[in-house]
PAMARPA-221330 format. One record per residue: residue in three letters; x, y, z of N, C-alpha, C in turn. Coordinates in steps of 0.001 Angstrom, whole numbers, padded with zeros to 6 digits, always signed. Last residue first. Layout:
BEGIN
alaXYZXYZXYZ...
***
This chain:
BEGIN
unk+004278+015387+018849+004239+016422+017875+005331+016267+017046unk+002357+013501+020054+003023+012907+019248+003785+014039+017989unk+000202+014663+021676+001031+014061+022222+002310+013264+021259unk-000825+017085+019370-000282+017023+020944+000371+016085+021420unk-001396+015551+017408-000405+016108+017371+000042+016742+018349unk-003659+013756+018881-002465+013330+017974-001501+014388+017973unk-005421+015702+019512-004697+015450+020472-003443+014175+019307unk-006215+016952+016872-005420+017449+017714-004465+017021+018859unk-007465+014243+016148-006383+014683+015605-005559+015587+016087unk-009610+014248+017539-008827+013397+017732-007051+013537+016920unk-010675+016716+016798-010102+016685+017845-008952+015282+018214unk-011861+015953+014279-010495+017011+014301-009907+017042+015890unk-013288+013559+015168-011939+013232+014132-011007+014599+014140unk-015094+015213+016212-014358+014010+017399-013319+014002+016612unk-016221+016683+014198-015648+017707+015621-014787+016293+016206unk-016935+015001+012586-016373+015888+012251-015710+016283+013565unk-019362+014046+014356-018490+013026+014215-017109+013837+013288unk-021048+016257+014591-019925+016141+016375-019497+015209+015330unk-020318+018948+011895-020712+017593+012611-020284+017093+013650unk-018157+020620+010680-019347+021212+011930-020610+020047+012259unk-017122+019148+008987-016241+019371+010130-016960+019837+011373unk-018395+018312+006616-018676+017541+007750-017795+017980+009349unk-017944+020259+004916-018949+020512+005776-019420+019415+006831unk-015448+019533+003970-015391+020565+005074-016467+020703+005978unk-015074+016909+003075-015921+017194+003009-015935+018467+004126unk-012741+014841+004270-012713+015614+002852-013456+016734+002983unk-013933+012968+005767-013238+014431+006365-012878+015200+005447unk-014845+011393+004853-015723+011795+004874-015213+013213+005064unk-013070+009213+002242-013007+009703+003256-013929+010727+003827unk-014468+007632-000366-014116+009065-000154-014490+009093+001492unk-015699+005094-001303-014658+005317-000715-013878+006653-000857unk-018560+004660-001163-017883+005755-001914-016699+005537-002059unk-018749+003191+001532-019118+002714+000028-018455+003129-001022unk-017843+005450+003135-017274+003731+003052-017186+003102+001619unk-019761+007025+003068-018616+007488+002690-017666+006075+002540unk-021978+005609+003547-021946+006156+001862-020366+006375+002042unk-021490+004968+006152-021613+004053+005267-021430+005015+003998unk-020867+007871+007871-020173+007126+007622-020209+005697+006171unk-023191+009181+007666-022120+009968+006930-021160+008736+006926unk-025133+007571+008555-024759+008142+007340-024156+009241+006490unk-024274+006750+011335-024656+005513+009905-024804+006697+008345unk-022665+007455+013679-023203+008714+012508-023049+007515+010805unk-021552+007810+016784-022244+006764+016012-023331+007958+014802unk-018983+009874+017665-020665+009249+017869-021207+008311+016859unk-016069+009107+019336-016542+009582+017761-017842+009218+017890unk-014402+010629+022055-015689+009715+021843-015720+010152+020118unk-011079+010272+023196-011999+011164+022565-013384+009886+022188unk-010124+009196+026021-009690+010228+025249-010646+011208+024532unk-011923+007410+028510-011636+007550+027242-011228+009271+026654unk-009027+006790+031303-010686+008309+031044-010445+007434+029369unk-008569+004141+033471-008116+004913+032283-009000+005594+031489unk-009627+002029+034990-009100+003081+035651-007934+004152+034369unk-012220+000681+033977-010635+000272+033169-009427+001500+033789unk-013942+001867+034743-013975+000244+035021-012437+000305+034242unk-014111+004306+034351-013613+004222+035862-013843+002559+035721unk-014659+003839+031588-013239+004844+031952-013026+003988+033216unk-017299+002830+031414-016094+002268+031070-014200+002801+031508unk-018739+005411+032414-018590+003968+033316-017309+003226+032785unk-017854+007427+030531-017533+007551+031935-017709+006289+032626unk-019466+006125+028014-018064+006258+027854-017091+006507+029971unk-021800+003926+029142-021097+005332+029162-019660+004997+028863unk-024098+002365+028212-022798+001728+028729-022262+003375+028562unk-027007+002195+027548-026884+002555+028653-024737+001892+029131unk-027735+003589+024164-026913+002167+025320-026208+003110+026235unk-027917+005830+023370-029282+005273+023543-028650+004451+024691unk-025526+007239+022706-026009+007881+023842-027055+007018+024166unk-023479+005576+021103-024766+005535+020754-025296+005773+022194unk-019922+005766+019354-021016+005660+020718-022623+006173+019939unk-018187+004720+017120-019679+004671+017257-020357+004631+018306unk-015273+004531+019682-016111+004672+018270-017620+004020+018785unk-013601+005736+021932-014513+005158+021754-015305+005446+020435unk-010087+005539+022634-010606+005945+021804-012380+005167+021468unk-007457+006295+024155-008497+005340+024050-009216+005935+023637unk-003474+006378+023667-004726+007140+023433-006228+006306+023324unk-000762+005430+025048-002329+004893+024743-003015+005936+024655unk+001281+006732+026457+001306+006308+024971+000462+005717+024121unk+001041+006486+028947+000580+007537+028280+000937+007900+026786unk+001204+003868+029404+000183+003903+029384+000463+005969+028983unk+004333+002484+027474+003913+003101+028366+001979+003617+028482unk+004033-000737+026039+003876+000493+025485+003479+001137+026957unk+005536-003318+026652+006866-002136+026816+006028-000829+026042unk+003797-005662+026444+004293-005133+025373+005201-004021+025343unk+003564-005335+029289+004561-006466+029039+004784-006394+028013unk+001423-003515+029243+002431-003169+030179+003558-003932+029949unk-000809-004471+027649+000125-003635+026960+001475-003014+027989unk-002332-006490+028834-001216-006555+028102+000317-005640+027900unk-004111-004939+030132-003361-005573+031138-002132-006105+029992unk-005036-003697+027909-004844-002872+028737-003770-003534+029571unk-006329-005977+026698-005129-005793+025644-004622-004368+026862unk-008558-006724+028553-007468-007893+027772-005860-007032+027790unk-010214-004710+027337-009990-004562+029079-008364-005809+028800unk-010642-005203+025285-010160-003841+025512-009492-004436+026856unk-012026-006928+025020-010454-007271+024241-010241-006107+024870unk-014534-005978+026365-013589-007191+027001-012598-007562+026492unk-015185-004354+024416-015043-003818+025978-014004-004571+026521unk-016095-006339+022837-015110-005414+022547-014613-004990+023643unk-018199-007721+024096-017013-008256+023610-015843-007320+023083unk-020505-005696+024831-019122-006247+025791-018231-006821+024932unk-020308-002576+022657-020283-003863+023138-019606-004575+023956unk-019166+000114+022031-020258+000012+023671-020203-001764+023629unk-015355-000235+020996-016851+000654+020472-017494-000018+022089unk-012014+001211+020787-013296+000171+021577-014913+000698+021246unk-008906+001390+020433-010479+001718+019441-011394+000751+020141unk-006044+003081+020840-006917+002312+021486-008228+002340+020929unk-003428+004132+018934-004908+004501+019249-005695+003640+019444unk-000615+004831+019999-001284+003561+019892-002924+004319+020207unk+002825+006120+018892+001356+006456+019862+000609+005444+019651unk+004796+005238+018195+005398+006429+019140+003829+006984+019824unk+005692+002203+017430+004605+003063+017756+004671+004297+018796unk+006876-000238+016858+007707+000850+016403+006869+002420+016393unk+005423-002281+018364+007134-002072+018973+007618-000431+018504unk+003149-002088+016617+003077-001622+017682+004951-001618+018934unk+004770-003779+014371+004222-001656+014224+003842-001360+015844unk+005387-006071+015119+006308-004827+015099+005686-003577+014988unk+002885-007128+016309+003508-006635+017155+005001-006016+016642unk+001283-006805+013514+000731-005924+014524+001999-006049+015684unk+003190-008755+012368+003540-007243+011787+002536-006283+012415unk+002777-010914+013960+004191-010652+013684+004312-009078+013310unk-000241-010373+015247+000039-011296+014368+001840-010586+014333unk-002601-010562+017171-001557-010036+017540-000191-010987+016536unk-005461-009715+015709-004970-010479+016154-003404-009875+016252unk-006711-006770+013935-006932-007216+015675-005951-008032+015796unk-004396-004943+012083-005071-005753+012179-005428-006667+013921unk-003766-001194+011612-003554-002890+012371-004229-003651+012391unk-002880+001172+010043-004238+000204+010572-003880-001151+010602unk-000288+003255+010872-000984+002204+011159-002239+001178+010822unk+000466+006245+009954-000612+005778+010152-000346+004586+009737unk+002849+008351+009863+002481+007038+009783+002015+006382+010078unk+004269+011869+009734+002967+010801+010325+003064+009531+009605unk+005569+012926+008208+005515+013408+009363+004866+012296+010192unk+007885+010701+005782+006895+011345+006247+006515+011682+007765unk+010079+009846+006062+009991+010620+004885+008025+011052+005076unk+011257+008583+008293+011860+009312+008272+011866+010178+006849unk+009262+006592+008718+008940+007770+009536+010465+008996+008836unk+009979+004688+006563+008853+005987+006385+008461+006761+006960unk+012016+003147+008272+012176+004431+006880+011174+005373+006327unk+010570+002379+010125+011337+003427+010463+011734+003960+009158unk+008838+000618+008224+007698+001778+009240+009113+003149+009580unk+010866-000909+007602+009559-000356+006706+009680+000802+007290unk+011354-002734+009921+012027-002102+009352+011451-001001+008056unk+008795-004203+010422+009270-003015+011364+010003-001803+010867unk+008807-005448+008134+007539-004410+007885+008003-003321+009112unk+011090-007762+008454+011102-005923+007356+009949-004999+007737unk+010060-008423+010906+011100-007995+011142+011217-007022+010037unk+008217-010170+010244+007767-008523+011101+009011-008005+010969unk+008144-010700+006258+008784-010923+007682+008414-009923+008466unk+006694-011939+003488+007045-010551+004115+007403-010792+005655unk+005440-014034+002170+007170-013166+001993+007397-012237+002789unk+003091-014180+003171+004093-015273+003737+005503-014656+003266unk+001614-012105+001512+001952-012235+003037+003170-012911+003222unk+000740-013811-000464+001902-012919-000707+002795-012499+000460unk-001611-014910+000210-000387-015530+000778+000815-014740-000119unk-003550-012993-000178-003031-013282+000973-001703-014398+001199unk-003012-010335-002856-003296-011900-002562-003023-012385-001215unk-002117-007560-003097-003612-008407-003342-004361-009467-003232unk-000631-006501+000262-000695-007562-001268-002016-007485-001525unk-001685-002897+000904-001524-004274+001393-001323-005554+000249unk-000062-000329+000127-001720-000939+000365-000882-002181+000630unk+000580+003231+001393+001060+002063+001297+000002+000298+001430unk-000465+006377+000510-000855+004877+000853-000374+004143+000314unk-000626+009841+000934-000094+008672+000637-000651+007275+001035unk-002962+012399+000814-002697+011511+001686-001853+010322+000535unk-004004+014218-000981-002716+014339-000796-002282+013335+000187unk-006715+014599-001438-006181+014522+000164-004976+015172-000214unk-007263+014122-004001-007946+014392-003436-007434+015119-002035unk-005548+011702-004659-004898+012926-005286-005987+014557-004569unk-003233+009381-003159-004933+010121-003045-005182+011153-003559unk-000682+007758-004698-001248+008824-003693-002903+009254-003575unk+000765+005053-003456-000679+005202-004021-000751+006703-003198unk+003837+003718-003596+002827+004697-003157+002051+004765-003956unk+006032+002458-005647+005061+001699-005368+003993+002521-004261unk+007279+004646-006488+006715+003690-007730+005756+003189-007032unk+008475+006528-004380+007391+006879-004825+006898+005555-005868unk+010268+004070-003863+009161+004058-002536+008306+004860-003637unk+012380+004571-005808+011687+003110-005717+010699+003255-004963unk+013187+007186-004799+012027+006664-006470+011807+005300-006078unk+013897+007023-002434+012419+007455-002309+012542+007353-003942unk+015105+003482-001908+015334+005031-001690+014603+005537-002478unk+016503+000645+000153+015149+001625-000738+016029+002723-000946unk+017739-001472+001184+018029-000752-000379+017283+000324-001167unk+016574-003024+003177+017369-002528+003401+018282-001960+002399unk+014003-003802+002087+014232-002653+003030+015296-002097+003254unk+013168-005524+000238+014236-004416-000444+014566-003561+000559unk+010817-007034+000966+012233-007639+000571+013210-006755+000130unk+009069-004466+001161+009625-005273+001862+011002-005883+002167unk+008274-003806-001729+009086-003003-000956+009638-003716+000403unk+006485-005343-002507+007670-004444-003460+008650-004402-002858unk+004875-005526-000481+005628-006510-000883+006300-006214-001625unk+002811-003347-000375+004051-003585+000173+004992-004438+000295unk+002359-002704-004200+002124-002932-002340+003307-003159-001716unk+000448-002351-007058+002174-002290-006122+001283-002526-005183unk-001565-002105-008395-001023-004087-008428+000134-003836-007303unk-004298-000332-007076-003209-001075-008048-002308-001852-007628unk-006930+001857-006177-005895+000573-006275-004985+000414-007840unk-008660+003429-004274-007935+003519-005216-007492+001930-005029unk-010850+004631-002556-011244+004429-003904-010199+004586-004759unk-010447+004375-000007-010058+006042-000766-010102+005749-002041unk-010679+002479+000835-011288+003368+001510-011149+004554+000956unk-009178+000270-000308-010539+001235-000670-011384+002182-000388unk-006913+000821+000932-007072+001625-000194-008231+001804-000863unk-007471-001152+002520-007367+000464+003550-007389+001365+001772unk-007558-003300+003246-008375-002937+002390-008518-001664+002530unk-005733-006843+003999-005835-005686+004201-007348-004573+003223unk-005501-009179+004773-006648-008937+004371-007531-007577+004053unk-003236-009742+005203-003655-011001+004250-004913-010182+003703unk-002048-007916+006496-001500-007829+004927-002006-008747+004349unk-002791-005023+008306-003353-005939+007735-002896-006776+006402unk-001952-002430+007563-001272-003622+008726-001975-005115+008229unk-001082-000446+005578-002132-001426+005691-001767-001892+006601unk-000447+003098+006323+000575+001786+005893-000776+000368+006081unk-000638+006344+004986-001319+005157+005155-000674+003746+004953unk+001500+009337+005407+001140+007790+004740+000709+007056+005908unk+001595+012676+005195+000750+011960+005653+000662+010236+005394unk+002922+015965+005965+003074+014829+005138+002266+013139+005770unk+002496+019049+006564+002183+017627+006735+002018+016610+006270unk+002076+021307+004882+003678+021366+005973+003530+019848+006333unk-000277+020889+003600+001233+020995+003047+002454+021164+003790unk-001368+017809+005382-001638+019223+004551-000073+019722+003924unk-003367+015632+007204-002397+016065+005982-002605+017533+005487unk-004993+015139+009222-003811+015326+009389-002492+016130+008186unk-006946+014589+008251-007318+015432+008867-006059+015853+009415unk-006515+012459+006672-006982+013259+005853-007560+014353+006742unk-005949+010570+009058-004549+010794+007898-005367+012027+007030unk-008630+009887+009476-007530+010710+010895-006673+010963+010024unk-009686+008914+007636-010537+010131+008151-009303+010804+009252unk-008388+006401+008328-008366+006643+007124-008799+008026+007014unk-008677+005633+010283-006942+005609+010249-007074+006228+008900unk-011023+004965+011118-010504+006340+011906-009191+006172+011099unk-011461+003694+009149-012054+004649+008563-012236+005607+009839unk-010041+001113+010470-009665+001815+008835-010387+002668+008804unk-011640+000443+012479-010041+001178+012736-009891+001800+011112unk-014226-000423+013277-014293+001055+012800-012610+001633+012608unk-014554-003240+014851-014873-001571+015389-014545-000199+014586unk-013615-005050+013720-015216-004757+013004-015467-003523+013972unk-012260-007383+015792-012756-006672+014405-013385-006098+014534unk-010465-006169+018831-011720-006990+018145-012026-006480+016724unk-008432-004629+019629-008322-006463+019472-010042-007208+019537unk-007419-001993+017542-008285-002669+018391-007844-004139+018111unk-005399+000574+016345-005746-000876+017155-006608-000989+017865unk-003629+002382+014419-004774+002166+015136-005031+000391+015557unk-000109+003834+015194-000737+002669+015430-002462+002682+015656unk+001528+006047+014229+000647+005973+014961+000336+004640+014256unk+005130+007233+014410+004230+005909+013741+003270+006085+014493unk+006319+010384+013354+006023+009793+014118+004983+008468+013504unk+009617+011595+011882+008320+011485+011750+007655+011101+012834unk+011902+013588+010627+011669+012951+012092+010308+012770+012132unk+012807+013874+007468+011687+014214+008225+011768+013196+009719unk+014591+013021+005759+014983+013934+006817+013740+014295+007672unk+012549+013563+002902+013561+013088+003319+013822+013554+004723unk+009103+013453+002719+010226+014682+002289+011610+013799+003511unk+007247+011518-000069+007163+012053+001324+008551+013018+001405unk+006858+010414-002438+007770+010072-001590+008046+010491-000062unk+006815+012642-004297+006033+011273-004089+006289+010534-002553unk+007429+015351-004076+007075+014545-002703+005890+013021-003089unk+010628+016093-005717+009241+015761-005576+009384+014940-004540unk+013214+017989-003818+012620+016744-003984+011169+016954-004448unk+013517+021298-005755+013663+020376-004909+013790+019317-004697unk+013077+023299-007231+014497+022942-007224+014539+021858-006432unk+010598+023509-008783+011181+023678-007608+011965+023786-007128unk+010425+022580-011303+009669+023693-011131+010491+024500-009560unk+011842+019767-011078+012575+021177-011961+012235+022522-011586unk+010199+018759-009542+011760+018911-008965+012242+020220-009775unk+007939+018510-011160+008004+018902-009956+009641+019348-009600unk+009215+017271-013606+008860+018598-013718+008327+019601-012421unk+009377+014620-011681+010309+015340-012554+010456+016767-012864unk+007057+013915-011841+007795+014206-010230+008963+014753-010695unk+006165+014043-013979+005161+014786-013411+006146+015311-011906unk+007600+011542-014679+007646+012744-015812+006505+013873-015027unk+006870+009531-013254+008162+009845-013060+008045+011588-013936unk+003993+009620-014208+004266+010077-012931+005369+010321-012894unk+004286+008565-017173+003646+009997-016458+003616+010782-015343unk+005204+005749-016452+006203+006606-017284+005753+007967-016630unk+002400+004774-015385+004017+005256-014656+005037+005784-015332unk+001341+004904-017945+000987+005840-016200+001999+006015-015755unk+002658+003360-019060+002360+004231-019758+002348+005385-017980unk+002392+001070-017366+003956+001456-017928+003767+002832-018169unk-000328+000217-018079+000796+000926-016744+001350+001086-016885unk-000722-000105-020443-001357+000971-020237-000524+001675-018632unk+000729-002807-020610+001396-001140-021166+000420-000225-020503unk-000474-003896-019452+000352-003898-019061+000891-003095-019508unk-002786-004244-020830-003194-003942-019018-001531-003636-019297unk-001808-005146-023060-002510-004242-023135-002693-003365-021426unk-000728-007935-022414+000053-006797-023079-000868-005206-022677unk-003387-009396-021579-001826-009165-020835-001346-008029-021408unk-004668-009180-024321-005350-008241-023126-004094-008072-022228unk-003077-010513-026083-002709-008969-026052-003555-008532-024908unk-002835-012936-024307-001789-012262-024538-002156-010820-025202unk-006089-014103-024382-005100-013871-023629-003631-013021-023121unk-006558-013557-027346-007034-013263-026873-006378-012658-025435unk-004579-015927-027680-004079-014544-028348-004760-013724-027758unk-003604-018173-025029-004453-018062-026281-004624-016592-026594unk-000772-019198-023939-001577-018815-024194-002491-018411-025392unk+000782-022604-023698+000707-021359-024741-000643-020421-024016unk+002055-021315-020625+002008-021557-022349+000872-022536-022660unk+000057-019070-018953+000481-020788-018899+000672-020230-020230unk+001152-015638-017561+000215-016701-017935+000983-017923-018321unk+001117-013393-015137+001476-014491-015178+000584-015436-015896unk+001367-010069-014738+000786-010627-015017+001663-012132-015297unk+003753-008205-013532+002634-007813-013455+001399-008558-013787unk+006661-009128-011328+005650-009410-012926+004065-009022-012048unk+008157-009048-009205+007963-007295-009971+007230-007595-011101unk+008580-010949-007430+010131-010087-008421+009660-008622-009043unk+006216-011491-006785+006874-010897-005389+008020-010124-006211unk+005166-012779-009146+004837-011597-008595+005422-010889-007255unk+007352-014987-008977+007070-014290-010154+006737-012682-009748unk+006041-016116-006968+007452-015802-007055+007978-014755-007970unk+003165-017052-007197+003835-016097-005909+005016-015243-006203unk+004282-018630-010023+003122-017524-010255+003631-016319-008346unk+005409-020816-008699+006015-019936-009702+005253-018418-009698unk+003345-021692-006908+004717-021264-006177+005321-020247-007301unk+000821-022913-009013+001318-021006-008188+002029-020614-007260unk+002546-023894-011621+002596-023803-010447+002219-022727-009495unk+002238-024032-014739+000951-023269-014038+001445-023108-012334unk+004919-023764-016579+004432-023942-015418+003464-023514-014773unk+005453-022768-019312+004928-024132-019132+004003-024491-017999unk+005222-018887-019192+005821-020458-018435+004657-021852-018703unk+006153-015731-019087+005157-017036-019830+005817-018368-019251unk+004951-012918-017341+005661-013831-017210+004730-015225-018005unk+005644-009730-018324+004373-010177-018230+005267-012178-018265unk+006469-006137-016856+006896-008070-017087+005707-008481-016910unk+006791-002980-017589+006301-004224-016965+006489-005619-017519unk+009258-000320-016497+008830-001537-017639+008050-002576-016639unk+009713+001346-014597+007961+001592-014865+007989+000201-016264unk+012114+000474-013337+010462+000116-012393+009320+000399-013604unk+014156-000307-014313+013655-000058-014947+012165-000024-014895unk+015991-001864-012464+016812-000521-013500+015274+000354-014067unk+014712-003932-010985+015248-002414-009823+015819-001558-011290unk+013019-004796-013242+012561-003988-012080+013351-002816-011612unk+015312-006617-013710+014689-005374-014975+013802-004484-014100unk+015391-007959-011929+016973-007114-012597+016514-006085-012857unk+013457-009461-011872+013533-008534-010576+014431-007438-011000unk+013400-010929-014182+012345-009556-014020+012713-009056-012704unk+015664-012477-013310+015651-011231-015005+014822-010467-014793unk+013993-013999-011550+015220-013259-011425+015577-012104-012718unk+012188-015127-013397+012062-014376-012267+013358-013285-012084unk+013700-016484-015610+012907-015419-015697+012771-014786-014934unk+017246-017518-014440+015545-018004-014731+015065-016526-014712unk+019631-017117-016748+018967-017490-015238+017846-017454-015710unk+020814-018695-019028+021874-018331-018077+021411-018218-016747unk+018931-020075-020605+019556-020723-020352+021053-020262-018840unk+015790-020024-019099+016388-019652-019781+017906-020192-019408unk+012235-020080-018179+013302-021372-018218+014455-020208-019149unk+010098-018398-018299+010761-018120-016995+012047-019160-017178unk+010267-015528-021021+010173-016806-019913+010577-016943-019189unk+008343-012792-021074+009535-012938-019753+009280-014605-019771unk+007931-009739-022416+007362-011376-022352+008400-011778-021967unk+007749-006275-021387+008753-007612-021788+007775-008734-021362unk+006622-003165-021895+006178-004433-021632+007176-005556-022096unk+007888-001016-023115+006870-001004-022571+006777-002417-021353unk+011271-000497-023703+009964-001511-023971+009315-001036-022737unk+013949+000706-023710+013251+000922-023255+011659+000266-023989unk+016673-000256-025380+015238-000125-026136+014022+000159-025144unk+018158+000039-023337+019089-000154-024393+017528+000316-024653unk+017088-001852-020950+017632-000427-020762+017565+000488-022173unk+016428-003966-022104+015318-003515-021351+015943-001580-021322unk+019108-005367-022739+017974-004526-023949+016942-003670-023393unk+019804-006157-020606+020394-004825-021535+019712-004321-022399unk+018259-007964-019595+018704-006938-018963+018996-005642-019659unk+018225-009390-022088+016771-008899-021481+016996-007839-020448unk+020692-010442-021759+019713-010299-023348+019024-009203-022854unk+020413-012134-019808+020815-010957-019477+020759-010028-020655unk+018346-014314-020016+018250-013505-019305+019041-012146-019249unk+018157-014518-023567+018880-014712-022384+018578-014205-021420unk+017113-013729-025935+017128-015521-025854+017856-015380-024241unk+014926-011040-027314+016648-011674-026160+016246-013025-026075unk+013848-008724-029754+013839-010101-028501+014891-010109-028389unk+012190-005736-030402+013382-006774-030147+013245-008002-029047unk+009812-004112-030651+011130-003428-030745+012299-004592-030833unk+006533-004903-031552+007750-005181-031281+009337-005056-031280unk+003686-002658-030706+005377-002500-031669+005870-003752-031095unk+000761-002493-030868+001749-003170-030309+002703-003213-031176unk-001767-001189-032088-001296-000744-031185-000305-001324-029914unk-002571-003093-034555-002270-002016-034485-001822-000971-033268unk-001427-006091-034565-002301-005414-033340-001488-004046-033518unk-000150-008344-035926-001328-007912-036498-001922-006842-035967unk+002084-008620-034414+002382-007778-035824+001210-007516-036384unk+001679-010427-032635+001525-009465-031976+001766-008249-033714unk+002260-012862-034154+000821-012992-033261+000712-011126-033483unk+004995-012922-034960+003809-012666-035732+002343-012175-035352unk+005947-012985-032495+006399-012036-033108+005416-011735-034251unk+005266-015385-031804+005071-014542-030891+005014-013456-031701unk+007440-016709-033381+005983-016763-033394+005076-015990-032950unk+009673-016115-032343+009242-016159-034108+007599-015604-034201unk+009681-017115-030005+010518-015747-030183+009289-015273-031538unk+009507-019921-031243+008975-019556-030080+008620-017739-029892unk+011998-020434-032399+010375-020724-033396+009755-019991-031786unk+013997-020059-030535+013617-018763-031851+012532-019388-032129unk+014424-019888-027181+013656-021068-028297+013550-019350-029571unk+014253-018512-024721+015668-018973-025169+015271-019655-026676unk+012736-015493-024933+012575-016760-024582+013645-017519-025843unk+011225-012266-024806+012480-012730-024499+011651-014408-024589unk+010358-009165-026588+009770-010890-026623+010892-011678-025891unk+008934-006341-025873+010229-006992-026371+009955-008614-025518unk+007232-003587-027118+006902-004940-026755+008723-005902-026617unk+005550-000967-027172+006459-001311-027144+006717-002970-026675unk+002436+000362-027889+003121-000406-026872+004044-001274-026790unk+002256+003877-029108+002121+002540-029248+003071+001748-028116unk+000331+006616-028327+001395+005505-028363+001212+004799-028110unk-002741+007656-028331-001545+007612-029312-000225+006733-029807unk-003293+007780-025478-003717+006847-026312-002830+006702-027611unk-000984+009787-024618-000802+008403-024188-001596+007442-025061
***
């Protein structure tokens, strides 16, 4: 991969423009320019035709606008990346841009500096993702099968939902420690963010990159598992999948409850499990994942204010249509010191807590920090906060088999 060079194809309706560009990039021993297009659809065919690394994408052209050309070049050609040039600093353009499939968005002119670092981030992905199609590939061959970027087709899955309706109780690193106690090779495992302004569930596993679920959203009703493996983050550690959240919060605003519902049922039907982490407020895409929730893990830690969304979201959840033995309650970070019992809270909310996880500051923070799931770690399994996450997991696949 260091070896090859980064294919480059220059689109923009202007030749001194095209021209120029063309010189800039002729000095950079590790950037080919294979060809320009003056057209959006120039850019369609050539994208196929000369497979490029990386296309310079204006966005003014004379048949359609850039955006649209990079969404084209997307659905034929997911691992080419679009790097979008425009007059227009607008960041309506810049949202729009990145919701079609551009990986980077700069103002004309940029400054050279500017443009080969763009180029450069941008092949180096292309490059990766070329490696993965060519890895899920030699999977299929080795096998005869489906590679499982993608989770395994035909799978009758189930959506678990973690929820609490107070922040800051601990749901991403049960949703994150519960999927890596869940996964294995008969068990297929994805992490969906709920959270989409503020999501952060992929750091929890010390990964990232530019896909999310906004790829995939606006396309629900056109997926099919190479477009879903492009934009999955797998954990290579786990084997746990993850679907991450935009990078930007108002990327959000493209995304409707109505697709993210629609989402959740196509990924139950390519993975066994579909882990949830929901965000507290009862926002459009916490009340579709919880509509499309075949279990709901109730998360209350010893404080009253938590206690008291708990007690809240109990009298709720009868008018949300989730049956009460579809609630699993779940007490994080107990601390035997506070005099609040998991048993007092039960008989004050006439519902037993399920499973207790104990309050364990250091296995949990480093593993946070780290972002390595803790359940990785076999030897945390003979820990009670080890023992609560495999049990909590058992009863997951007990009531949700």
């Amino acid at each position: 991969m260091a070896d090859e060079k980064i294919k480059v194809l220059i689109v923009d309706d202007i030749a001194e423009t095209r021209e120029n560009i063309r010189k800039l990039l002729q000095f950079e021993s590790d950037v080919v320019v294979v060809g320009t297009a003056r057209t959006g659809q120039e850019a369609i065919d050539l994208s196929t035709d000369l497979e490029p690394h990386v296309v310079l994408m204006d966005i003014n052209m004379p048949d359609m606008d850039g955006i649209l050309a990079t969404e084209l070049i997307r659905q034929k050609a997911p691992s080419v990346q679009i790097v979008i040039l425009s007059v227009q600093g607008d960041p309506n353009y810049m949202r729009r841009a990145m919701l079609a499939g551009a990986r980077d968005f700069l103002t004309k002119p940029p400054t050279i500096d500017e443009l080969i670092s763009a180029i450069r981030r941008a092949g180096v992905m292309s490059l990766e993702e070329r490696a993965k199609v060519d890895a899920r590939t030699a999977t299929v061959d080795a096998t005869g099968g489906s590679a499982s970027g993608a989770g395994r087709p035909g799978v009758d899955g189930r959506v678990i939902v973690v929820y609490s309706p107070k922040g800051g109780t601990g749901c991403t690193m049960l949703a994150a420690n519960l999927a890596v106690s869940l996964q294995s090779d008969d068990c297929q495992v994805l992490v969906v963010d709920g959270n989409l302004q503020f999501g952060n569930v992929s750091i929890f596993f010390n990964e990232s990159s530019k896909n999310h679920i906004g790829d995939l959203a606006p396309r629900v009703n056109e997926l099919d598992q190479d477009v879903v493996a492009e934009v999955l983050i797998e954990h290579v550690e786990s084997g746990v999948k993850i679907l991450a959240a935009p990078p930007r919060p108002e990327f959000a605003e493209e995304i409707t409850g109505e697709q993210f519902q629609q989402l959740l049922r196509y990924m139950r039907g390519q993975f066994d499990y579909v882990i949830v982490d929901a965000t507290s407020a009862l926002t459009e895409y916490t009340l579709a994942a919880l509509d499309a929730a075949d279990l709901v893990l109730l998360v209350s830690t010893q404080d009253i204010p938590s206690i008291a969304g708990t007690k809240m979201f109990l009298d709720l959840a009868q008018a949300l249509g989730i049956p009460s033995p579809n609630l699993v309650f779940v007490m994080n970070r107990y601390d035997k010191r506070i005099n609040i019992t998991p048993e007092r809270i039960g008989e004050s909310f006439k519902k037993k807590i399920d499973v207790v996880v104990p309050l364990d500051s250091r296995t949990v923070i480093p593993s946070v920090n780290r972002g390595i799931p803790f359940m990785i770690d076999s030897k945390i399994n003979a820990l009670p906060i080890g023992r609560a996450l495999q049990a909590l997991a058992e009863l997951v696949i007990e009531k949700a088999p």
